[in-house]
C-alpha positions in Angstrom: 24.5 3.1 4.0 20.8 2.1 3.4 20.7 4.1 0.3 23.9 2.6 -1.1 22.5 -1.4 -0.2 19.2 -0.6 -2.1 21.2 0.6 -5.2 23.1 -2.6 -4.9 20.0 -4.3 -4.9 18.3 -2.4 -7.9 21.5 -3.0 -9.8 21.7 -6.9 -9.3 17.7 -6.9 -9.7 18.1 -5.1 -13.0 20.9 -7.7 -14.1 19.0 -10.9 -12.9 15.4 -9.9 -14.4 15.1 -6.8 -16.6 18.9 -6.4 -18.4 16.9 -6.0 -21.8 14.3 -3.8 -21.2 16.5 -1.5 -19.2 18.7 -1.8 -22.3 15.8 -0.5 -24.4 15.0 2.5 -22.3 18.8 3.4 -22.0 20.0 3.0 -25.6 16.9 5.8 -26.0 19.6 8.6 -24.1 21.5 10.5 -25.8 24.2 9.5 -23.3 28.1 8.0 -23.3 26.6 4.5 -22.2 24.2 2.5 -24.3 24.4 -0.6 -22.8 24.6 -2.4 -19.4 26.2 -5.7 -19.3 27.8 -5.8 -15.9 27.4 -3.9 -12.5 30.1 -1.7 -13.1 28.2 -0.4 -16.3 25.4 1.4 -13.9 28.8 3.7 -12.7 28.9 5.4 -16.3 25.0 6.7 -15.3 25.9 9.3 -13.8 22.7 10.3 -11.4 21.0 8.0 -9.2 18.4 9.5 -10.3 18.5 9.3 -14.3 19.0 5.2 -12.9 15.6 6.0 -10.7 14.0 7.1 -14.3 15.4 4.6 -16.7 14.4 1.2 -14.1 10.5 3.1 -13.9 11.0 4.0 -18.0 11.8 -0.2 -18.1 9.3 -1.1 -15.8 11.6 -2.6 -13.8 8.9 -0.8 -11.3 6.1 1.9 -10.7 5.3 5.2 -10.8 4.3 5.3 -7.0 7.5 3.4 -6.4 9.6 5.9 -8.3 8.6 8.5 -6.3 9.3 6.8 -2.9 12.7 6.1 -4.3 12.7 10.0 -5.3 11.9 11.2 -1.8 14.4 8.8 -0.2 17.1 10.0 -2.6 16.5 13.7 -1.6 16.4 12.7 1.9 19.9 11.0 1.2 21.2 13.5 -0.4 20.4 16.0 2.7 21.6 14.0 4.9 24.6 12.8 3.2 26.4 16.3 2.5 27.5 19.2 5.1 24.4 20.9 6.1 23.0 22.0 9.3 19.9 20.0 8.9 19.4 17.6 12.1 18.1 14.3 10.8 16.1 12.5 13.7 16.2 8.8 14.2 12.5 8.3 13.8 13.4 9.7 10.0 16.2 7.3 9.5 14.3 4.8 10.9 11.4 5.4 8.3 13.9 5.7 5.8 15.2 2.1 6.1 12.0 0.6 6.7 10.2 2.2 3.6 13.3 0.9 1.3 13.8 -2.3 3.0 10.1 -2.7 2.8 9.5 -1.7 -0.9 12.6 -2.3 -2.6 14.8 -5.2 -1.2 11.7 -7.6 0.2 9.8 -6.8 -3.0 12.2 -7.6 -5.7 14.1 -11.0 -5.0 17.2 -11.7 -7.0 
């Protein structure tokens, strides 16, 4: 659920502050989408991570940020499918602080 509040987040961030030059970067793809206008515009991307790529491509935020976001995602992602991986709480417990922490207290709306 923590993954799916910071994408939230990143979306209405994105809207608020940095429509234009995520515009920019995405009208770059050779994709279906060109342009975002409204939240339910982010659906037609696809891949959380192609967003992760295009908000660092817009500077929407960093490199080192980027790949915190990229090693949350592929933590999501194994815990978030079938598997027989056991995910302990002091993980999920890093996992919303680190997000919390460096996504939703660090880019107000």
């Amino acid at each position: 659920m923590t993954w799916i509040v910071v994408i939230d987040h990143l979306y209405e961030y994105v809207l608020a502050h940095k429509l234009s030059d995520f515009n920019v970067e995405l009208a770059k793809k050779n994709w279906k989408i060109t342009l975002v206008t409204t939240k339910d515009d982010f659906a037609e991307i696809k891949k959380e991570k192609d967003f992760i790529e295009l908000c660092r491509s817009a500077n929407v935020f960093n490199n080192d940020v980027r790949k915190i976001r990229d090693e949350k995602l592929g933590i999501r992602n194994t815990a978030g499918h079938p598997s027989t991986v056991t995910v302990h709480s002091g993980k999920a417990a890093n996992f919303i602080e680190d997000l919390t922490e460096n996504v939703i207290l660090k880019f107000n709306i």
